[in-house]
C-alpha positions as CSV (number, residue, x, y, z in Angstrom):
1,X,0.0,0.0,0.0
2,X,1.4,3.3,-0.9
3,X,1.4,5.8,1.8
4,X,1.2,10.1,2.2
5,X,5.1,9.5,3.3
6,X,5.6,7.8,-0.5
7,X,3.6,10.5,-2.2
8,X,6.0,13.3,-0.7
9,X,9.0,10.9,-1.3
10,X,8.0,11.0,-4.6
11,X,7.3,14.2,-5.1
12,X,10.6,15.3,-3.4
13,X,12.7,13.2,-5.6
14,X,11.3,13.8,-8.8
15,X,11.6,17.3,-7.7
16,X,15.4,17.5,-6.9
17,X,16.2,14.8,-10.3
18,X,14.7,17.8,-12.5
19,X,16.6,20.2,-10.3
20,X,15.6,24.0,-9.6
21,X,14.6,25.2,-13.1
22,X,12.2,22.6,-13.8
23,X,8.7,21.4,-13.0
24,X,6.4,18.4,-13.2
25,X,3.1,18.0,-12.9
26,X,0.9,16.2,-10.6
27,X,-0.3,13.8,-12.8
28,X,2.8,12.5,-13.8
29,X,3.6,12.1,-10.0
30,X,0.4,10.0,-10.0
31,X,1.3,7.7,-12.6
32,X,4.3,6.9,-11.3
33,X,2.5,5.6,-8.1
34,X,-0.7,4.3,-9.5
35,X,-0.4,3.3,-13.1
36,X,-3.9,1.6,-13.1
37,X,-6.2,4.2,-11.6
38,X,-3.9,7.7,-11.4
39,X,-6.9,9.4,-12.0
40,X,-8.9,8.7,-9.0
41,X,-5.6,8.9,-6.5
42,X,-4.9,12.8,-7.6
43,X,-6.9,14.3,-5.0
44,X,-4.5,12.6,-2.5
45,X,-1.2,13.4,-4.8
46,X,-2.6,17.5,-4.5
47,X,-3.1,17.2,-0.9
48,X,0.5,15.8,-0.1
49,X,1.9,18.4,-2.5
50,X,-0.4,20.9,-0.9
51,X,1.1,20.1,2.4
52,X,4.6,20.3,0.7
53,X,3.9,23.6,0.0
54,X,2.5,24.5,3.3
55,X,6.0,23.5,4.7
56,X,8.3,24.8,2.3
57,X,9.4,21.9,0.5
58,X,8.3,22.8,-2.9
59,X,6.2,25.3,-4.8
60,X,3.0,25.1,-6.6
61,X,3.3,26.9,-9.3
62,X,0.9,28.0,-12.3
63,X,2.3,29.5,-15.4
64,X,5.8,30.1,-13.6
65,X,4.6,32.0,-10.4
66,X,3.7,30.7,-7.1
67,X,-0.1,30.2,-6.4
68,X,-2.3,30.6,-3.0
69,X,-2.9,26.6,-2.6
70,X,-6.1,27.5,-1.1
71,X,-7.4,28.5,-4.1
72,X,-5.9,26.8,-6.7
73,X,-8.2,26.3,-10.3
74,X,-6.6,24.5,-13.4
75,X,-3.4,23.1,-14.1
76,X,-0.5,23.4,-11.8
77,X,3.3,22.3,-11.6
78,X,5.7,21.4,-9.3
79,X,8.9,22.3,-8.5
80,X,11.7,22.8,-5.9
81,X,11.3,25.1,-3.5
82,X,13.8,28.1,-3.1
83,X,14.6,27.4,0.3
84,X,15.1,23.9,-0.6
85,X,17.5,24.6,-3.7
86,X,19.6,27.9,-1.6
């Protein structure tokens, strides 16, 4: 069973392979973990990212800036945090 504490694994390492000046996206996060039924599990990938955020890990970003993660609408990315990468 994959766990909140694999989801921010995840997301952390992807994040720090792609390195300061790149992103991912959620989904892709999603489909690493659950190939089969990605779609139903992003709701838990956001809120682990969310709370990723909320602690500085990484940044949520849409169309290159950081976003208010209570109100996030559309597509988002991923990405290192500048706190993580300084």
């Amino acid at each position: 069973m994959i766990t909140e504490e694999n989801i921010a694994q995840r997301i952390l390492s992807v994040a720090l392979e792609r390195g300061k000046d790149k992103s991912t996206c959620p989904s892709e996060i999603a489909r690493m973990l659950f190939p089969q039924e990605w779609r139903k599990k992003m709701d838990i990938v956001m809120d682990v990212a969310r709370n990723l955020h909320a602690n500085g890990k990484i940044c949520i970003t849409q169309q290159g800036k950081a976003v208010d993660i209570q109100k996030i609408k559309g597509p988002v990315r991923i990405k290192l945090a500048n706190a993580v990468v300084d």
